[in-house]
N, C-alpha and C positions, 0 to 999 in steps of 0.2 A: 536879444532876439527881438526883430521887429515884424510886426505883420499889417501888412499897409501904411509904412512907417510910424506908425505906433508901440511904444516897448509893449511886448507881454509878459518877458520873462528874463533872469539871469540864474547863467547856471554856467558853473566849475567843469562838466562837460565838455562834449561835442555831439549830444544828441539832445532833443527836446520831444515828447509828443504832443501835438493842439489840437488836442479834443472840443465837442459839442459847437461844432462849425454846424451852420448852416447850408446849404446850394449857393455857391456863390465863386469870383472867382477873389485867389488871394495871393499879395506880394509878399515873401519876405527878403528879408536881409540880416547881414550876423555883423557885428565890434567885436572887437576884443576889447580889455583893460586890464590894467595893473593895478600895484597896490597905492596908487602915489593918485588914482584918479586919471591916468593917463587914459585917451580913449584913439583906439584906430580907426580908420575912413570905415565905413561900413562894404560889405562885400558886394559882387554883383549881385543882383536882384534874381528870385527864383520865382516863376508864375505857377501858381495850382489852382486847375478849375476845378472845382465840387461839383457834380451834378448828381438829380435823385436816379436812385437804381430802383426800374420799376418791374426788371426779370427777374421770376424766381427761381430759384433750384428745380432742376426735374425732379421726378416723383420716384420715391426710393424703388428697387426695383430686388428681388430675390428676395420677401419674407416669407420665415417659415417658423411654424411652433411647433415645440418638441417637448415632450413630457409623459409621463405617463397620461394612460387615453382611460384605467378605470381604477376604480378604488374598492374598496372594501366595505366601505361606509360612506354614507350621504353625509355625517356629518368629517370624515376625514376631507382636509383639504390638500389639493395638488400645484404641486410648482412648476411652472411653464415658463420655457425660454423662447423670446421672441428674439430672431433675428435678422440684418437684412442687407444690403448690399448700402454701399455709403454715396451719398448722392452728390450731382455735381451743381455747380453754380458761377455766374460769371463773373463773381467778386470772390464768392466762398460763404461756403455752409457753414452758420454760427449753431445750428441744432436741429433736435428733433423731436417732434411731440408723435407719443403712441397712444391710439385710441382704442377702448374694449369695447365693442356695444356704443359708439361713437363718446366715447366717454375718457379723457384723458387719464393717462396712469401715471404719468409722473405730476409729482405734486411738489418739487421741488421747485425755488424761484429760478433758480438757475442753469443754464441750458443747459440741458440734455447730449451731449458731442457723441457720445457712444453709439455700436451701432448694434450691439443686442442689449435687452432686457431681461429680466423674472418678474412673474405675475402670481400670484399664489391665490388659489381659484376653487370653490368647492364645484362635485360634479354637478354639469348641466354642458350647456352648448354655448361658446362664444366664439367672436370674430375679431378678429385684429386686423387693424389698418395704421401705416406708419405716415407721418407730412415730414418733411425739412423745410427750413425757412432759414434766409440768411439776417446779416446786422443792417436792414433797411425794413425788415419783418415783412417780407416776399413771404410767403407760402406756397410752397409745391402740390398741386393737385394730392389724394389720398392712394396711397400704394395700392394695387389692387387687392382685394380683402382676403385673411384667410381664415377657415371655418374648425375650430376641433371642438370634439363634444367629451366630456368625461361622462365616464357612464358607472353605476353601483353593481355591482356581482350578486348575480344574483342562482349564481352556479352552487349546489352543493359539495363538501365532499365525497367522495366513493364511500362505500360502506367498505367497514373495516372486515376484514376475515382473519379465518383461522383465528378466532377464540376461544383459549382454552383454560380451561381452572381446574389446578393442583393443589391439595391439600399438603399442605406445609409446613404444620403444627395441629397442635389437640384444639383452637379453634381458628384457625386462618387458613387462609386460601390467597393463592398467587395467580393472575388473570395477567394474560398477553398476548397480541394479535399481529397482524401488520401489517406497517404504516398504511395509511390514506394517501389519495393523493386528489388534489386539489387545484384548477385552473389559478389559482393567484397563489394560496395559501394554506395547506392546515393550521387551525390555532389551538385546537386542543381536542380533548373527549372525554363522552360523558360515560357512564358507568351505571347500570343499574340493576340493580340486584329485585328476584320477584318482582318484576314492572316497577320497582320503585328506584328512583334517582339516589345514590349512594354519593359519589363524588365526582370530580372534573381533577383531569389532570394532561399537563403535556406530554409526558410519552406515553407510548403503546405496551403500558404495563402498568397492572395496581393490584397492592396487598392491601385487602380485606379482610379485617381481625376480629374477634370477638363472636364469632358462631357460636352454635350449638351442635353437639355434637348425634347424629341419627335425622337429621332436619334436610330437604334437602331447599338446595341454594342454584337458580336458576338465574346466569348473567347475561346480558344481551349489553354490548355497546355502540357509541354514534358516534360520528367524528362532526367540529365545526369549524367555519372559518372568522374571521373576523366580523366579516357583513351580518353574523348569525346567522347563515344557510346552516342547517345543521341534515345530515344525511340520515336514509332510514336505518333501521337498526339490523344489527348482525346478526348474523344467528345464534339460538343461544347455546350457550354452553354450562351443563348442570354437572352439580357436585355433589355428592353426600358425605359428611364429614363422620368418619370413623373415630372411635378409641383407639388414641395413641400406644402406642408399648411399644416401640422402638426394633431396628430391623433382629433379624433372626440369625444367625453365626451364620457365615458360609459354609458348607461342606465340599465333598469330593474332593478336599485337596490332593493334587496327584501332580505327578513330574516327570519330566522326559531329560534325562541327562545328555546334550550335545556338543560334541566333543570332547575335550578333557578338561574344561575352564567356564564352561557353564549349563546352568539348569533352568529350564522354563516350566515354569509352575502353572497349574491351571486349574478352578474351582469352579461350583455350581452355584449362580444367582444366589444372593440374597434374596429374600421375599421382609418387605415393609409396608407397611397403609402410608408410608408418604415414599415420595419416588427417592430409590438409590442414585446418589451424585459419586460413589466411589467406592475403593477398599484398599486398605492400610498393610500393607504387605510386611512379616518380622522375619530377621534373620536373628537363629539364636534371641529371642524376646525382645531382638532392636529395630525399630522400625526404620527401613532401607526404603522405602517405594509407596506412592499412592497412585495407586493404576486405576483408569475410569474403565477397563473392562475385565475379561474374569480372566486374563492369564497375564502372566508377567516375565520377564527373561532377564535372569540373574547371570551376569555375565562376569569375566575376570575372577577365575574362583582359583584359588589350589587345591590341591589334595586335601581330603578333609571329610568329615562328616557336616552336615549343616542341619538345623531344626527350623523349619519354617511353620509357620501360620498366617493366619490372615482374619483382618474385621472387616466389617459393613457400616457405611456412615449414609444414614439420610438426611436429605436437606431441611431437614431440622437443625442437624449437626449430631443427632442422636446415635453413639456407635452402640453397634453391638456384641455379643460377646466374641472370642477370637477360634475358628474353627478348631479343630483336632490337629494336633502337631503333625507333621510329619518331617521323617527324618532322611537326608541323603546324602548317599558316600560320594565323594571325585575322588577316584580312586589314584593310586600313585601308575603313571604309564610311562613303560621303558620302554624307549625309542627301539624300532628292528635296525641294529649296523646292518650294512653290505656287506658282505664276503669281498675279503681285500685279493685281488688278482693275484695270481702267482707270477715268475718268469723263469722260464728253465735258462739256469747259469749256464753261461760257455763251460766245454772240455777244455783244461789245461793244455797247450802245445806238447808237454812232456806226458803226460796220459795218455795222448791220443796225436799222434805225430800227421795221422789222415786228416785232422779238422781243417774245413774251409770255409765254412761260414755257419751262423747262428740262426734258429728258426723263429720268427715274427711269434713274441708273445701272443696269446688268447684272452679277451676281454668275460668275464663269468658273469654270468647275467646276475641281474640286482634287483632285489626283491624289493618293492615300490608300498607294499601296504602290509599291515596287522594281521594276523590269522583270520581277523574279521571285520572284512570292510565296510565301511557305515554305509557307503555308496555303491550300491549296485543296478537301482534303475533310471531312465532316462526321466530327467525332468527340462520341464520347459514351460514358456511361459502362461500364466492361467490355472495352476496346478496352486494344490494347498493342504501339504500332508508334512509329517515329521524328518521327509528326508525335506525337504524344502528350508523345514527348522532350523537340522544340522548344513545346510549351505549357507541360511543368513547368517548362522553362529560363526563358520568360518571367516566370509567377508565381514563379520564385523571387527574380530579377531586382526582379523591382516589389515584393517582398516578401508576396505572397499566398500560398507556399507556403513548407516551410523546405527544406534540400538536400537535407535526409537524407530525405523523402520524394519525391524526384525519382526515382521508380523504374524510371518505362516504362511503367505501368499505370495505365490512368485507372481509380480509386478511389477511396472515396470522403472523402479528402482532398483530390483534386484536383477532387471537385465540388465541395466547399464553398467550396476555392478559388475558383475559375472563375466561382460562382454569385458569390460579394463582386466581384469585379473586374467582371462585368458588369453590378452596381449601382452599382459608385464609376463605371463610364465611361457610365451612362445607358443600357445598350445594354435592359436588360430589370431587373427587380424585382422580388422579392418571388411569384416564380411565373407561372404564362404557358408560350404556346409557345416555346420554345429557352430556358429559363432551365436552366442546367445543362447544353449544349450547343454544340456550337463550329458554328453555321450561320453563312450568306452578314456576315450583320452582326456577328456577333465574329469573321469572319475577317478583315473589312475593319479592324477595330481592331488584330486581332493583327498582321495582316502592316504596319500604320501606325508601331506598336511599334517591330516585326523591323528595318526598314529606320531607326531614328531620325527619323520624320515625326512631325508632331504629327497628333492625330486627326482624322480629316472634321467630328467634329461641333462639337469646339474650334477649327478654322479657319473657318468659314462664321460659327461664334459672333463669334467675333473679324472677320471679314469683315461682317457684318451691323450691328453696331454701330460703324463706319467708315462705311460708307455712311449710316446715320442722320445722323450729325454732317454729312457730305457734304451730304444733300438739306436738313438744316436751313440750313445756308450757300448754297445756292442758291436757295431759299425767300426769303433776304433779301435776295440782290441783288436777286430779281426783285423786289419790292416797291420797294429805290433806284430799280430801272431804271424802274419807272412811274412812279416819285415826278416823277422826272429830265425824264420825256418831258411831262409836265402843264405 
């Protein structure tokens, strides 16, 4: 390679680069050679004029800084993204210098091409401005500036409410309120017991241990956030810690038998100096059930006698002794049959030589309930008595309802209930008078149920298509019997 027929270089190539030229202009030309020293004429000559580029890039254009705008703390610092639209030039942009407060942020020797940055900045107020400059070090006027301030919080949290403190042992106490809320953040609360500072904790709840017992104990708490804004205090909330001795037996255990296969049991409050969290339900002295309020609904039973009782557990975990037994029969229930239809036999042709035809069998009415039906008044929704009982008993039985909603209160699980069951048995559909209601015709099904009968409407079904087959076989003798008489 020659440039103003002078060699500068040789190379196995077809490309060269000739750097650190001057303004100036320049010939070259290219040989080839071989391994023996052979050399070829050189090629035509190629002219390049150099000259100085004194335009610089226009001046970056769409900056904008994006970050959080406050913090928590003056001495927390924030990360900010500069960024901008990429600049033009009539050779080409070799970089970019970004200024804070006319003050360069990159500190790197080597150019900057990118067209966002990060700046990591404690709260106050700055400006940024971007320049491009290309490979002749042109500089582009200064982007026009832009301005964010970080600023420190100086907002409190809300005061905490609903504070309350529960004795929960012979000397502790359980305090809990809720949440704060906070323009940026809660970072925790403080707790203090008689105006004095006790503990700091992050959630909205603290056991305080080690009382005395007849003392009393007044707590007010504050919520704070990072910046230390700390809020004023809550109202308080006082306790007087009694002598432990654990809850008191239940009494009034008593029961209402519904249906044939289950019993709901129901008892009078425990009384304790720390609050009741439940009670332990025994069938026969085994514990079946821990129910959080005073009745329970023992379902799926047979025939049988059953001995129930029941304890009291406070949140201590301290039980108490187990009420007074009581005992209850499920008695053994025989289903009422129907009375099976009759049909008056045809006359024999030889008995009775006049016969011409047989008289349409009579359908006997079908007794649909028990001598005594559980269901006799109308219920609907809103309502909350023992017949109510024995309807969640049934749908939970037939599976239209599940146990844990067998409350005692027709609502509105027990409509939706009630409303499917009186579609699956035909009684009503899809809307109507008594849909969602226990009148004359879903009590006749219920009490069909109650008693293990099949329904009115599935016996006549089944009674009706009997008698069809019936009249068709009578039909055809009469037809022998004329044939016979001919």
């Amino acid at each position: 390679m020659y440039r103003n027929g002078g060699q500068i270089t040789t190379t196995a190539g077809t490309a060269i680069v000739d750097s650190g030229l001057v303004p100036g202009v320049y010939i070259y030309t290219i040989s080839a050679y071989d391994a023996n020293g052979n050399t070829s004429a050189k090629s035509s000559q190629v002219n390049v004029a150099l000259v100085n580029d004194t335009i610089p890039p226009a001046s970056p254009t769409g900056v904008t800084v994006t970050g959080a705008t406050s913090t928590n703390s003056s001495y927390t610092h924030v990360t900010l993204t500069i960024s901008w639209n990429a600049a033009t030039d009539n050779v080409g942009v070799a970089g970019y210098k970004i200024y804070r407060d006319g003050t360069s942020i990159v500190s790197s020797t080597s150019a900057f091409t990118g067209t966002s940055i990060t700046d990591t900045v404690f709260p106050g107020t700055y400006s940024y401005t971007v320049v491009a400059y290309d490979a002749s070090q042109n500089f582009s006027n200064k982007s026009v500036p832009v301005t964010i301030t970080i600023g420190v919080d100086t907002t409190a949290p809300s005061v905490p409410k609903s504070v309350s403190a529960q004795q929960v042992s012979a000397a502790g106490v359980n305090l809990s309120w809720a949440t704060s809320t906070d323009n940026i953040g809660v970072l925790g609360y403080q707790v203090y017991r008689n105006g004095v500072w006790v503990a700091s904790t992050t959630a909205p709840s603290y056991s305080d241990t080690g009382l005395s017992v007849n003392v009393a104990y007044i707590y007010t708490v504050t919520a704070y956030d990072a910046a230390d804004n700390i809020s004023n205090p809550s109202e308080p909330a006082d306790v007087t810690l009694e002598t432990v001795s654990g809850p008191i037996a239940p009494y009034s255990l008593s029961s209402t038998l519904l249906g044939t296969s289950t019993i709901k049991l129901y008892w009078s409050s425990s009384v304790s100096v720390l609050a009741i969290t439940g009670y332990t339900v025994y069938r026969n002295d085994v514990q079946i059930a821990f129910a959080t309020s005073t009745n329970y609904l023992d379902i799926g039973l047979t025939s049988g006698t059953y001995r129930y009782s029941v304890s009291a557990t406070d949140v201590s975990g301290a039980v108490s002794a187990t009420s007074s037994a009581l005992s209850v029969l499920v008695p053994v229930v025989q289903p009422v049959s129907a009375p099976i239809p009759t049909v008056t036999s045809p006359v024999s042709p030889s008995s009775n030589p006049a016969y011409h035809s047989v008289a349409s069998p009579e359908i006997s009415p079908i007794t649909t309930t028990g001598s005594n039906p559980v269901f006799t008044k109308l219920l609907y929704f809103g309502l909350r008595n023992t017949d109510v009982d024995s309807l969640q008993s049934i749908l939970v039985q037939y599976g239209y309802l599940t146990p844990v909603s067998a409350t005692g209160f027709f609502g509105n699980l027990t409509l939706g209930a009630l409303q499917k069951f009186q579609c699956d048995q035909k009684i009503i559909c899809t809307g109507g008078a008594g849909w969602g209601i226990v009148g004359p015709k879903t009590r006749n099904v219920l009490n069909s149920l109650q008693w293990n009968t099949v329904s009115s409407t599935t016996s006549i079904e089944a009674l009706t298509s009997e008698i069809q087959s019936l009249q068709a076989e009578l039909a055809n003798l009469e037809k022998q019997f004329q044939s016979a008489s001919k």
